[in-house]
gemmi code that builds the backbone of each chain (N, CA, C; Angstrom):
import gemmi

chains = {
    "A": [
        ("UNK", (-17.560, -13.246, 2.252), (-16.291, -12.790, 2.770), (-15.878, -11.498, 2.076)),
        ("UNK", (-16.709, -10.432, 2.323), (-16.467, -9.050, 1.372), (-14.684, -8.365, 2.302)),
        ("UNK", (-14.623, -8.124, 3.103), (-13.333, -7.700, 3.294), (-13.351, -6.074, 3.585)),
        ("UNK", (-12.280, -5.283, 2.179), (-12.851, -4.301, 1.976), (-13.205, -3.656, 0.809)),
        ("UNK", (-14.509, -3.130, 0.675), (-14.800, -3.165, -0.831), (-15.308, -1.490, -0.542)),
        ("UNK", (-14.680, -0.999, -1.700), (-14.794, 0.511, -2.201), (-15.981, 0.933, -3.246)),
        ("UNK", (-16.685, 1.648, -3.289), (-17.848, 2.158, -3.992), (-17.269, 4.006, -4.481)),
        ("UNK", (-17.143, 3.977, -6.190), (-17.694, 3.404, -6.862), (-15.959, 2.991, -7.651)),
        ("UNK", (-16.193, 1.968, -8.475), (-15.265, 1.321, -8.674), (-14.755, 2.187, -10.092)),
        ("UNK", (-15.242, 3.119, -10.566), (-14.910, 3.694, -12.170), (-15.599, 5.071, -11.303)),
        ("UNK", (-14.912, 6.101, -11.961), (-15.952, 7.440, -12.006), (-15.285, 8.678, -12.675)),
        ("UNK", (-15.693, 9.611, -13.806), (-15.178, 10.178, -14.605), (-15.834, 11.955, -14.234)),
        ("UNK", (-15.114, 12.534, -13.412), (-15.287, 14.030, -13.027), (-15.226, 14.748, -13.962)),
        ("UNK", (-15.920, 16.045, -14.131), (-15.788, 17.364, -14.603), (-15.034, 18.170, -13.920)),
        ("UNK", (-13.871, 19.247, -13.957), (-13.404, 20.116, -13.179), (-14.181, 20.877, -12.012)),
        ("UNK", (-13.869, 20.686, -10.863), (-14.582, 21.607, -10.167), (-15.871, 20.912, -9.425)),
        ("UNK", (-16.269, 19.453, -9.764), (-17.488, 18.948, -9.471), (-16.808, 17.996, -7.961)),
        ("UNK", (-17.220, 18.006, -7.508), (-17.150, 17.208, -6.073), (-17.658, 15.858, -5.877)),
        ("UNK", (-17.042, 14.511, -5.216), (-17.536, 13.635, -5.396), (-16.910, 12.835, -3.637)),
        ("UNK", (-17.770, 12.082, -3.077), (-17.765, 11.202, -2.428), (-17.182, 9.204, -2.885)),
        ("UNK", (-15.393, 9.103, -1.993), (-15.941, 7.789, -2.710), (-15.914, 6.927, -1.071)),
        ("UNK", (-16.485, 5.826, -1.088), (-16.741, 4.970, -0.096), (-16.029, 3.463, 0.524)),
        ("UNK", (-15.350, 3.331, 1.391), (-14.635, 2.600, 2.063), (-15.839, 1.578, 2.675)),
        ("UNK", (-15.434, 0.688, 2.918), (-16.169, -0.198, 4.069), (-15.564, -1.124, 4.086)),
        ("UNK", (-15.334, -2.286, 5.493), (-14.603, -3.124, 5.802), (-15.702, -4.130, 7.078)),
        ("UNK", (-15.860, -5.136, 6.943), (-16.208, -5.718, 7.695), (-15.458, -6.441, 8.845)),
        ("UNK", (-14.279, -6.248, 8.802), (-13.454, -7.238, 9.698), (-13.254, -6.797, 10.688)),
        ("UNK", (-13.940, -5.514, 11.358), (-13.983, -4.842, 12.414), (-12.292, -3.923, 12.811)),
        ("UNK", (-11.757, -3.953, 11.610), (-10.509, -2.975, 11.701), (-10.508, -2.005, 12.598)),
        ("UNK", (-9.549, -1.282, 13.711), (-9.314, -0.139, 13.893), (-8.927, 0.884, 12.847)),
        ("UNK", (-7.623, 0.662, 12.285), (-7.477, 1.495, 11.539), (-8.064, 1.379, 9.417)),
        ("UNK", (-7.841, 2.308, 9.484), (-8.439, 2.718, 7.837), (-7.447, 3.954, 7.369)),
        ("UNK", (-7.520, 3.170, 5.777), (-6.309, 4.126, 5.092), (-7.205, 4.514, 3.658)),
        ("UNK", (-6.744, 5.643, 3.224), (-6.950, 6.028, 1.689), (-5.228, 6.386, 1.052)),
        ("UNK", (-4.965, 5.659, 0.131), (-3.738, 5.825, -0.839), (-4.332, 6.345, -2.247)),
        ("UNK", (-3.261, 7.005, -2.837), (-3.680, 7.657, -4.035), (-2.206, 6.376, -5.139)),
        ("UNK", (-2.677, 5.774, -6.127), (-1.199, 4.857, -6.919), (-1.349, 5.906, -8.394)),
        ("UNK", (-0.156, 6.726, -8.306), (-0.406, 7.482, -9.915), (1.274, 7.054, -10.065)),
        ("UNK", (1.454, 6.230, -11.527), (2.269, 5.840, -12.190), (3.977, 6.070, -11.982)),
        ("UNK", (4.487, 5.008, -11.618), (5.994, 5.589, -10.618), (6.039, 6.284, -9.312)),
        ("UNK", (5.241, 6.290, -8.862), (4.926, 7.302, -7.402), (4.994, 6.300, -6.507)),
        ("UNK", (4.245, 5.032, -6.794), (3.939, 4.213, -5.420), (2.831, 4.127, -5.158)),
        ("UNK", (2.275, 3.799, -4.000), (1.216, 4.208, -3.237), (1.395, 5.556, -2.276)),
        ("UNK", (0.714, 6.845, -2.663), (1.241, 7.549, -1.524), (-0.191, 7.578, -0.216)),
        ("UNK", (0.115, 8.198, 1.155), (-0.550, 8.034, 1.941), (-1.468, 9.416, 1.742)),
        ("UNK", (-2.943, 9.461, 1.746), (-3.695, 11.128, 1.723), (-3.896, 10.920, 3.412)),
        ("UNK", (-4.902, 10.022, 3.745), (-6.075, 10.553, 5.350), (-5.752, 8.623, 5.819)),
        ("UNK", (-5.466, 9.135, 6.866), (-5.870, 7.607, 7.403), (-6.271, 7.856, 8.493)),
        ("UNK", (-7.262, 6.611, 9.227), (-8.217, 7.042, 10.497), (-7.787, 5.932, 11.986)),
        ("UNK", (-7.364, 6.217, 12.901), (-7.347, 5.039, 14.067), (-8.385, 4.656, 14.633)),
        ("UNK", (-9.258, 5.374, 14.126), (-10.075, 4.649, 15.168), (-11.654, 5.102, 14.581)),
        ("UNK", (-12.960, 4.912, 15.030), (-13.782, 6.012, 15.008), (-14.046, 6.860, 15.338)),
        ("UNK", (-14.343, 8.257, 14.298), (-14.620, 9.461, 15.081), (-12.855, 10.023, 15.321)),
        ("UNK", (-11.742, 9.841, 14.384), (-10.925, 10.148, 14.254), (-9.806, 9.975, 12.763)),
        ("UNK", (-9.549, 10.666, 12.377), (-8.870, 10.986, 11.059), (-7.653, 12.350, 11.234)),
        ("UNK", (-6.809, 11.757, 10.029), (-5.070, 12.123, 10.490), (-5.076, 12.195, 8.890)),
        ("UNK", (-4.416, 13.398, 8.718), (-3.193, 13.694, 7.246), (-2.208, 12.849, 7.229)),
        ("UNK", (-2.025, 12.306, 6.085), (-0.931, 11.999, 5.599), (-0.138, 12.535, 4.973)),
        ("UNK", (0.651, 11.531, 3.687), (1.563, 12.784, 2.869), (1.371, 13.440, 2.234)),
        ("UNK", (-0.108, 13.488, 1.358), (-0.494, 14.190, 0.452), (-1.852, 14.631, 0.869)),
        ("UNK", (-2.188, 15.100, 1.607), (-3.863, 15.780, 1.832), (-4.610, 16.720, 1.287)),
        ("UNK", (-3.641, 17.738, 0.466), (-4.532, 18.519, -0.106), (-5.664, 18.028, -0.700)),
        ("UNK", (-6.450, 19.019, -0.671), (-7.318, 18.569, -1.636), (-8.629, 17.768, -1.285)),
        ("UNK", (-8.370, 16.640, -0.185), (-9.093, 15.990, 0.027), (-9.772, 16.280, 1.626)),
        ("UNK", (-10.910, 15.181, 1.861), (-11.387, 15.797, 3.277), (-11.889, 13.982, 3.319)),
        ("UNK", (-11.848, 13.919, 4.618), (-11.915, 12.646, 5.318), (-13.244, 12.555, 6.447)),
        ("UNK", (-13.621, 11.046, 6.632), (-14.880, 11.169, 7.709), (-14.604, 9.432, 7.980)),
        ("UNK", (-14.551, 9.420, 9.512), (-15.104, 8.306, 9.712), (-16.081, 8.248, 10.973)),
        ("UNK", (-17.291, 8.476, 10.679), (-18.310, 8.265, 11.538), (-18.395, 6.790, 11.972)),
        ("UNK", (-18.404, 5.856, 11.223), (-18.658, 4.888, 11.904), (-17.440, 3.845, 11.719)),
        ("UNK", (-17.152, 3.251, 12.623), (-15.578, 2.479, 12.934), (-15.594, 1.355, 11.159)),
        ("UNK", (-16.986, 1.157, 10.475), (-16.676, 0.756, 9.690), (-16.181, 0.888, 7.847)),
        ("UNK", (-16.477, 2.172, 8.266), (-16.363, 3.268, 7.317), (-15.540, 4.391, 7.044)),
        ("UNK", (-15.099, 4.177, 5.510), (-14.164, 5.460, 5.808), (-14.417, 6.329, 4.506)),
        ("UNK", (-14.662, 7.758, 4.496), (-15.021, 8.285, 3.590), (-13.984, 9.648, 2.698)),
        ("UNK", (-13.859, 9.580, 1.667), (-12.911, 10.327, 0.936), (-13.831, 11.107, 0.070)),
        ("UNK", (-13.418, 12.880, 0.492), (-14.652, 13.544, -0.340), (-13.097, 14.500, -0.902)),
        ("UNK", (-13.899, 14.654, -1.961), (-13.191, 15.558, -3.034), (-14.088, 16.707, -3.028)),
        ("UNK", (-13.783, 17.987, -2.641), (-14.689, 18.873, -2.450), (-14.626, 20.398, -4.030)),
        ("UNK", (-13.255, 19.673, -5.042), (-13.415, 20.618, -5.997), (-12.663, 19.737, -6.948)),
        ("UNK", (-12.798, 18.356, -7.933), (-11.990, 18.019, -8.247), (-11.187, 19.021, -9.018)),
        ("UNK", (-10.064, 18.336, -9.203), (-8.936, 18.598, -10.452), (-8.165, 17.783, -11.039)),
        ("UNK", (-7.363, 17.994, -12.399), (-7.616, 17.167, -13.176), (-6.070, 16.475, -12.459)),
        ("UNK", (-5.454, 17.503, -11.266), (-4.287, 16.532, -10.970), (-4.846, 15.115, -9.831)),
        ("UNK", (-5.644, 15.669, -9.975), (-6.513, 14.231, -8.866), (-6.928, 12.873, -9.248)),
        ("UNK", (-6.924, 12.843, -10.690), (-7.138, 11.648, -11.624), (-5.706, 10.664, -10.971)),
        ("UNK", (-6.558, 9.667, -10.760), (-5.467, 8.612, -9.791), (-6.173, 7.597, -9.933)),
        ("UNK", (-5.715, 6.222, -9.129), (-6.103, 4.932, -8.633), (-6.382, 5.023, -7.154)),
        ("UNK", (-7.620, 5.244, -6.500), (-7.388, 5.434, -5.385), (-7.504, 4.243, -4.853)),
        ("UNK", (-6.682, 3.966, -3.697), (-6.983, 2.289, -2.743), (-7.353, 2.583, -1.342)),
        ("UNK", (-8.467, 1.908, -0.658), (-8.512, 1.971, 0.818), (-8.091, 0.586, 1.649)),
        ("UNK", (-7.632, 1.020, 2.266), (-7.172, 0.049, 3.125), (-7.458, -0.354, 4.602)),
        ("UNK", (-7.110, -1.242, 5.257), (-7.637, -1.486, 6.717), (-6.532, -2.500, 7.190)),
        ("UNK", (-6.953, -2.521, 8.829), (-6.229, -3.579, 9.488), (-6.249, -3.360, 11.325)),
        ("UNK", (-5.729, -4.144, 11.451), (-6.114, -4.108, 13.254), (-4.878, -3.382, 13.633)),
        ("UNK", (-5.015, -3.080, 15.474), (-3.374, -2.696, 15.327), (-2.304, -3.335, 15.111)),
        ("UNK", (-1.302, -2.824, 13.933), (-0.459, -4.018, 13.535), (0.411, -4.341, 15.091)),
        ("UNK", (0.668, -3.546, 15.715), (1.697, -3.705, 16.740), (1.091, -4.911, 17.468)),
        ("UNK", (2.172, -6.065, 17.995), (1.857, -6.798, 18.380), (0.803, -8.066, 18.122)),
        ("UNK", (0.540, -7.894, 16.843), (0.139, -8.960, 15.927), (1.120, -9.188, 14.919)),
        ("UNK", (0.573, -10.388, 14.063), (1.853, -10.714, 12.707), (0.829, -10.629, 11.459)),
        ("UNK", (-0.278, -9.599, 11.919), (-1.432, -9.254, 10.727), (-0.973, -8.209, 9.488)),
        ("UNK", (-1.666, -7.857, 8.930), (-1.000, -6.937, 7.660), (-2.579, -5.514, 7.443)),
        ("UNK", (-1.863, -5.080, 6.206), (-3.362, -4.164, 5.688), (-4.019, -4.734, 4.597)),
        ("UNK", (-5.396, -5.232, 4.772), (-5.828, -5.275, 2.968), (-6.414, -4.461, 2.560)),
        ("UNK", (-6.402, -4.714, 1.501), (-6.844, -3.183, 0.456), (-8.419, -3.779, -0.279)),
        ("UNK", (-8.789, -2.785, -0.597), (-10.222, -2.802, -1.568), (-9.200, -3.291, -2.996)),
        ("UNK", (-10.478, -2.899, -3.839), (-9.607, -3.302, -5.066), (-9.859, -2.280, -5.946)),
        ("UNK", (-9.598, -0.906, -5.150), (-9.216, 0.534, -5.889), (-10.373, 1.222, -6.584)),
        ("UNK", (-10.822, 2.442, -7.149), (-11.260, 3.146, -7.931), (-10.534, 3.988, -8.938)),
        ("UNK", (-10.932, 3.736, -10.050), (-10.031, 4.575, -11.103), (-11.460, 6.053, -11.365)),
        ("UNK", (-10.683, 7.205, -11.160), (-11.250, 8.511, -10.820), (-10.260, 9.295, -12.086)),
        ("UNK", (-11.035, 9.856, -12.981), (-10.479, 10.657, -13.693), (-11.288, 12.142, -14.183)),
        ("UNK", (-10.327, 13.048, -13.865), (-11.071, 14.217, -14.133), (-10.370, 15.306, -14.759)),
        ("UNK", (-11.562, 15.685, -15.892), (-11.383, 16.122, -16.941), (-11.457, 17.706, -17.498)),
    ],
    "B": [
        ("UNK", (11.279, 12.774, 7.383), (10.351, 12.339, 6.681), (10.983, 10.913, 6.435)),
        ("UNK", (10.088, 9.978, 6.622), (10.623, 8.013, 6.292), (10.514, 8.555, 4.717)),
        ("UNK", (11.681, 7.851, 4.190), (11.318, 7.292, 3.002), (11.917, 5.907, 2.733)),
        ("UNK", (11.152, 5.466, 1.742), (11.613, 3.806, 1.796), (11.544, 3.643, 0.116)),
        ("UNK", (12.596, 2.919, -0.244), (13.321, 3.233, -1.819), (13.620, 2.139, -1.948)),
        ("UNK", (12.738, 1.065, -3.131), (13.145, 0.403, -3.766), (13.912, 0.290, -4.670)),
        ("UNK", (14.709, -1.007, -5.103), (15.631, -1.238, -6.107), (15.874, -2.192, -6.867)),
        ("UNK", (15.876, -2.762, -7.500), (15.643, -1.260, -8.890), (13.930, -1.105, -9.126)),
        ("UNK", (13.793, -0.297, -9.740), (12.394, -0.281, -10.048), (11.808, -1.093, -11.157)),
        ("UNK", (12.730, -1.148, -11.814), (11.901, -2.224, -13.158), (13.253, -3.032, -13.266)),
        ("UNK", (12.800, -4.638, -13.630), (13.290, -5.784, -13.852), (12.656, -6.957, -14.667)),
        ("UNK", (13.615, -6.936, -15.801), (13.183, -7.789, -16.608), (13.682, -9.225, -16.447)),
        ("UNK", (13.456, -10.067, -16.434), (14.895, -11.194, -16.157), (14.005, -12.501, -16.983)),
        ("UNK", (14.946, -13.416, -17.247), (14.679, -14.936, -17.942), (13.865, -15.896, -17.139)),
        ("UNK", (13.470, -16.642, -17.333), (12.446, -17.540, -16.410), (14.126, -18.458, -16.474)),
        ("UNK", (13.675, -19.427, -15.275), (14.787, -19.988, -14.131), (15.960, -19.311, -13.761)),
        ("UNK", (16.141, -17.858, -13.551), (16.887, -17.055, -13.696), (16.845, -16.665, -12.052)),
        ("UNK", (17.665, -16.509, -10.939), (17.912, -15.705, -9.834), (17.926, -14.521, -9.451)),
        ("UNK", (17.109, -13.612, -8.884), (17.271, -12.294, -8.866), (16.808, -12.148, -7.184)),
        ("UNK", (17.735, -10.771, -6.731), (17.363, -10.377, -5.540), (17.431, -8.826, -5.520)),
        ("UNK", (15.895, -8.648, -4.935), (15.631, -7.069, -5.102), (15.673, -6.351, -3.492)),
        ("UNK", (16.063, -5.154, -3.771), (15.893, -4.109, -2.008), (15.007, -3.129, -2.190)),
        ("UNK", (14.689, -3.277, -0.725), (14.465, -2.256, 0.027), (15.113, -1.635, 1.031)),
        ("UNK", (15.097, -0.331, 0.611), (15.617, 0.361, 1.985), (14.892, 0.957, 2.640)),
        ("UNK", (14.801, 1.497, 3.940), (13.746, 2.873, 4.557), (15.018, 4.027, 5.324)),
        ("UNK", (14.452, 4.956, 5.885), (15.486, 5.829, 6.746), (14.851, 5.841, 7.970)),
        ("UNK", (13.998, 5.139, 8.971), (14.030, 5.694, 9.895), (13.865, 4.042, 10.387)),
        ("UNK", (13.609, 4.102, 11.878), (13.537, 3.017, 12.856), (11.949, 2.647, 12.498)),
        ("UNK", (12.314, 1.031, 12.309), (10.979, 0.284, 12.023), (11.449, -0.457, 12.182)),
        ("UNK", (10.729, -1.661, 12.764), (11.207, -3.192, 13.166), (9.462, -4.435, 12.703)),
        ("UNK", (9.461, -2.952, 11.514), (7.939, -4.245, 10.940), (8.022, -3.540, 9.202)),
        ("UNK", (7.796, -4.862, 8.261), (7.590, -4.549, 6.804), (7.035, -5.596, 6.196)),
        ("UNK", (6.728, -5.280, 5.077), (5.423, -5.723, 4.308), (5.791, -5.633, 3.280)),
        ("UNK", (5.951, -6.922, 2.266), (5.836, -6.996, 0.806), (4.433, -7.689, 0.509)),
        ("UNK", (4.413, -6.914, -0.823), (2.946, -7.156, -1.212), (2.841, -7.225, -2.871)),
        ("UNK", (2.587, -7.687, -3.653), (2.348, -7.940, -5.187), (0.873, -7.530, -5.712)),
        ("UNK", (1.861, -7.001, -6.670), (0.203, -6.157, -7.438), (0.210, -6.422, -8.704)),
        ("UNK", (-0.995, -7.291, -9.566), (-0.852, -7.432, -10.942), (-1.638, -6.203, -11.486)),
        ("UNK", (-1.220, -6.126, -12.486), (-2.278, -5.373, -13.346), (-3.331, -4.795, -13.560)),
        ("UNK", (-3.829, -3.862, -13.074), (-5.359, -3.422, -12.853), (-6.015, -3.665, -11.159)),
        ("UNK", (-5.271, -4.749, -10.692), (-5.706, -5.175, -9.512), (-5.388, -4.682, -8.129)),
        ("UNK", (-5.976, -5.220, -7.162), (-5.457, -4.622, -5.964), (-4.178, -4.920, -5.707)),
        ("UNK", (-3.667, -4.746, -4.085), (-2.809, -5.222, -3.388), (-2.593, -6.178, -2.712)),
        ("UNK", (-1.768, -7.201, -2.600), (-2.059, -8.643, -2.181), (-0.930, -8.716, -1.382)),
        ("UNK", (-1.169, -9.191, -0.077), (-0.108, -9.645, 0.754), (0.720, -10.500, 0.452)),
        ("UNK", (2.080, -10.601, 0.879), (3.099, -11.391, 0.285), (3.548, -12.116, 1.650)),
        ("UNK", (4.035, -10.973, 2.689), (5.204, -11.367, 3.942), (4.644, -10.629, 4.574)),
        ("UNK", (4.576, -10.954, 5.981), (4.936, -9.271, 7.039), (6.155, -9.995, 7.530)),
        ("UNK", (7.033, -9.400, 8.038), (8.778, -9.569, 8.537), (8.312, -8.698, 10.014)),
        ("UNK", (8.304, -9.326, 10.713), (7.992, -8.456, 12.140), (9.469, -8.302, 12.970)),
        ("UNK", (10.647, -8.573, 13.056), (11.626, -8.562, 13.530), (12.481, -8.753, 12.703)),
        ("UNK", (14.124, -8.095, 13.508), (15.286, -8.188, 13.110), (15.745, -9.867, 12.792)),
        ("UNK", (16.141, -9.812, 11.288), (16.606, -11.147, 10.688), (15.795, -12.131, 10.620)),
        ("UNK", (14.219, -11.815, 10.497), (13.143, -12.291, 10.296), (13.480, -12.962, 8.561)),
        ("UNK", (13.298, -13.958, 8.472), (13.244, -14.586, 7.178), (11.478, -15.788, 6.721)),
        ("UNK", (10.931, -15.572, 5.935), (9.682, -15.576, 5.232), (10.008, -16.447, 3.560)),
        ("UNK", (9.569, -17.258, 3.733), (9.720, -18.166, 2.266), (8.292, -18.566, 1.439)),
        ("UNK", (8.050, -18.413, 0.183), (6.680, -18.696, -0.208), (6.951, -19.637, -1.265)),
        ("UNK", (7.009, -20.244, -2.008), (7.138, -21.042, -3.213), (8.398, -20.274, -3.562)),
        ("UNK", (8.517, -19.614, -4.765), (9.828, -19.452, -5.343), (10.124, -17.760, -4.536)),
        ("UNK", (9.866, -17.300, -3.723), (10.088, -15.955, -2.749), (10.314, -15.819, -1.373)),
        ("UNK", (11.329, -15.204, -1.358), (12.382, -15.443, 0.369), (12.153, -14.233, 0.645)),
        ("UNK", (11.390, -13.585, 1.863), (11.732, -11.948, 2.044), (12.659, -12.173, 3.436)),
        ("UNK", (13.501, -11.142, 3.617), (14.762, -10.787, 4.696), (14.413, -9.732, 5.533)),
        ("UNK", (14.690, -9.330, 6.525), (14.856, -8.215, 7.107), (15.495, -8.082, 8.099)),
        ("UNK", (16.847, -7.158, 7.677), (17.957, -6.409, 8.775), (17.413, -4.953, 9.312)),
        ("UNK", (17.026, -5.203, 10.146), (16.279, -4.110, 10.635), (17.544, -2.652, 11.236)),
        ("UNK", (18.912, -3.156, 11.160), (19.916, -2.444, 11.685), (20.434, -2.086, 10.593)),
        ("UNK", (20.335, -2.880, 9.484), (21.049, -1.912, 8.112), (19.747, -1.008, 7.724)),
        ("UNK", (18.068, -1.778, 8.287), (17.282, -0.554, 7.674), (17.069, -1.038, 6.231)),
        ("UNK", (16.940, -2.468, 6.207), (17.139, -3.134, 4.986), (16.236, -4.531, 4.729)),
        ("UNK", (15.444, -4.804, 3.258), (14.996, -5.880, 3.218), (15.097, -6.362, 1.630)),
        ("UNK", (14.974, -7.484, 1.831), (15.566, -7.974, 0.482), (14.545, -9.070, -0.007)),
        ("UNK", (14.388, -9.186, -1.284), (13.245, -10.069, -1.425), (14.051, -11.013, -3.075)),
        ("UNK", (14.140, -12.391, -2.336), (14.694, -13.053, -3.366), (13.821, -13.948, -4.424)),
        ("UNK", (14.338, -13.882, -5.710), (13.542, -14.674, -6.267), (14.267, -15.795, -7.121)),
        ("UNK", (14.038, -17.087, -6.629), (14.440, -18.148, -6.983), (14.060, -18.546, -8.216)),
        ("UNK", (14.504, -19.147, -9.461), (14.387, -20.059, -10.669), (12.767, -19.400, -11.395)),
        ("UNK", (13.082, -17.923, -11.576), (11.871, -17.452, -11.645), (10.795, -17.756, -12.609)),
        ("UNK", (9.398, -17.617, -12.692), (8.335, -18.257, -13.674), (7.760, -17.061, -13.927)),
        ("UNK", (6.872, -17.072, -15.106), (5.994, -16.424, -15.675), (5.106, -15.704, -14.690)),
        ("UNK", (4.863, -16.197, -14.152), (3.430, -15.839, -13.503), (4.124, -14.938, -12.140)),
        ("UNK", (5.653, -14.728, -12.085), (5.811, -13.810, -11.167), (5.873, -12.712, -11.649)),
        ("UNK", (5.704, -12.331, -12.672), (5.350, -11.201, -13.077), (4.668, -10.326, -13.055)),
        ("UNK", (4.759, -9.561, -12.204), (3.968, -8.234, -11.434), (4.952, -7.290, -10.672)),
        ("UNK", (3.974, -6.203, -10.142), (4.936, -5.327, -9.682), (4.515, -5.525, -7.756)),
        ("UNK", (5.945, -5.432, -7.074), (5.804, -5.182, -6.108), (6.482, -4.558, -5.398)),
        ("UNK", (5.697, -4.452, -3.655), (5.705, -3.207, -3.348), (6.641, -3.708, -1.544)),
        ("UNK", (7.165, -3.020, -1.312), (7.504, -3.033, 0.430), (6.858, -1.597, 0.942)),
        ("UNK", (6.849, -2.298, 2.371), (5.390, -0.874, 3.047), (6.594, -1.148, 4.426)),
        ("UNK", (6.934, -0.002, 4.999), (7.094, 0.273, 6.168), (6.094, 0.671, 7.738)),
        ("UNK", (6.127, 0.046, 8.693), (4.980, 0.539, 9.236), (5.836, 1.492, 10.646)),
        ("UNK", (5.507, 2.601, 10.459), (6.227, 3.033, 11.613), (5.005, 4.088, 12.332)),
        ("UNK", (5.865, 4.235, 13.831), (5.442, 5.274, 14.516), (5.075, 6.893, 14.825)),
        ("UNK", (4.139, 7.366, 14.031), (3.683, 8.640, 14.529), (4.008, 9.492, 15.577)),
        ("UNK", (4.298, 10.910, 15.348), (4.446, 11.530, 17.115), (3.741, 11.387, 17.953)),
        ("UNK", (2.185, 11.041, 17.246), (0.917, 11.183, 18.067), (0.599, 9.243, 18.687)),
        ("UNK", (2.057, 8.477, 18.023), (1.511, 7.119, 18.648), (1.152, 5.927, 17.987)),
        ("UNK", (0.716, 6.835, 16.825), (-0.670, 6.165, 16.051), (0.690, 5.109, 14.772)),
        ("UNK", (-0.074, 4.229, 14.243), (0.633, 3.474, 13.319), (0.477, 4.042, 12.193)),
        ("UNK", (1.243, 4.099, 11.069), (0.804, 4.126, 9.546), (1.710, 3.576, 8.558)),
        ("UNK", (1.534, 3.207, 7.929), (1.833, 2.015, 6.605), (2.873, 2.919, 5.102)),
        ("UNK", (3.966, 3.219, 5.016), (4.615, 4.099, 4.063), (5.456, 3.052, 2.578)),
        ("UNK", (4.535, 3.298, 1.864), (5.262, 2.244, 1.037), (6.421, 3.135, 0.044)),
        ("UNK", (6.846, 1.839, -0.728), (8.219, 2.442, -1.774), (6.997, 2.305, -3.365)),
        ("UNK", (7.709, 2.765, -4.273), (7.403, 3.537, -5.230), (7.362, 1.810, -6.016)),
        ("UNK", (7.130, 1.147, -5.831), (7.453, -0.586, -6.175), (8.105, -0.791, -7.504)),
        ("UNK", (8.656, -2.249, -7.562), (9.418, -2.880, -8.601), (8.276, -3.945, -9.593)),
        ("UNK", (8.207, -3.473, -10.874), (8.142, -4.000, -11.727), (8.320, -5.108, -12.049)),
        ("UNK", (8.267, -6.228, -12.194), (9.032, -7.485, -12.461), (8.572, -7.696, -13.848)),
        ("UNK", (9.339, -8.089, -14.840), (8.379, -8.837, -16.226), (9.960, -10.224, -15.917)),
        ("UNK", (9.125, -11.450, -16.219), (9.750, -12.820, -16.296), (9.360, -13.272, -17.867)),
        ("UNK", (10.460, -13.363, -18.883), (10.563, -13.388, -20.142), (10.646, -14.973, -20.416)),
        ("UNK", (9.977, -15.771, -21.622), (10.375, -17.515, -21.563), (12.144, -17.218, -22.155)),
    ],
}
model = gemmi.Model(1)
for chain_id, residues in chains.items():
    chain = gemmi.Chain(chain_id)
    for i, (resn, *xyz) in enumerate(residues, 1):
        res = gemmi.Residue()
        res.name, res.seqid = resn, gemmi.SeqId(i, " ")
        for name, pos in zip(("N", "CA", "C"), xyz):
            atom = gemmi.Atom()
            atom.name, atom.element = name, gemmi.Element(name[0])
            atom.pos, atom.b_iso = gemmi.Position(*pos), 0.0
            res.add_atom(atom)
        chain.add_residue(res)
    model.add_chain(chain)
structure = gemmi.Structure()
structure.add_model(model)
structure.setup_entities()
């Protein structure tokens, strides 16, 4: 019963180095989310996707670049880190909530710090 | 821009002690989501409240939602140790483009003291 599980679960950047992290969900979700949790902030929203073969900005996008090729996958590339990018990142999923009484679950985050 | 503002953000309180925490949002939503997060860990579903004056009870946790004050409230009864974590309310509202997305508040802290 994997759910959704994020790859890689720890990862420690150099300035400027670029990194891929990885979403996947088996529950056949439409939608897919990436949140950034940095201390008193919340969860904020970066890229979330409706569907496959479609991806949307959120509140905070700089910086980042989004892919979902395949409806089960959702991908978060960092194409120059920086060191304001050191976060908890969480992905998330869920069907369309409208008209269900379903919710989003989340992976269980990556801690990304760069130095 | 939705924003949705919890209150208070940190709360300390006594075990068997009563406390009731808010949420607010600013725009039209008639769906929300509390969710509890310990320590290091993910996000864990609590409630979804899908309608106006929707009420949700779990062991010692009541969530509310007045969808006309734009308001939800999450009570905590004769509280224990182990509710101690921080949590979060998520708004889910409507896009120009249609599409759904999930806006949470900046969440509340809880520590439950013996």
């Amino acid at each position: 019963n994997a759910g959704v599980t994020q790859t890689p679960k720890f990862r420690v950047l150099k300035t400027g180095q670029s990194m891929t992290l990885l979403c996947a969900q088996d529950m056949n979700h439409e939608y897919m989310y990436w949140y950034r949790q940095d201390p008193g902030m919340g969860l904020r929203l970066i890229h979330y996707s409706v569907g496959e073969g479609t991806t949307a900005k959120g509140e905070v996008p700089d910086g980042y670049n989004v892919s979902r090729l395949k409806k089960q996958n959702f991908l978060l590339g960092l194409e120059s880190a920086a060191p304001s990018q050191t976060s908890v990142y969480f992905c998330a999923s869920s069907p369309l909530m409208r008209g269900t009484n379903t919710e989003a679950f989340f992976g269980q985050g990556t801690r990304l710090t760069v130095v | 821009e939705l924003k949705v503002e919890q209150n208070p953000l940190f709360l300390s309180m006594q075990e068997g002690k009563n406390y009731t925490i808010y949420c607010n949002y600013s725009t039209t939503s008639d769906r929300l989501y509390w969710y509890r997060q310990d320590p290091g860990k993910s996000l864990e579903s609590l409630f979804v409240l899908l309608s106006n004056g929707a009420v949700k009870q779990e062991g010692r946790l009541m969530a509310s939602l007045d969808t006309k004050a734009r308001l939800s409230t999450l009570h905590i009864t004769a509280a224990v140790h182990d509710l101690s974590a921080t949590y979060f309310c998520a708004v889910d509202i409507i896009t120009q483009g249609g599409s759904e997305k999930l806006v949470f508040g900046k969440g509340m802290k809880l520590t439950v003291n013996p």
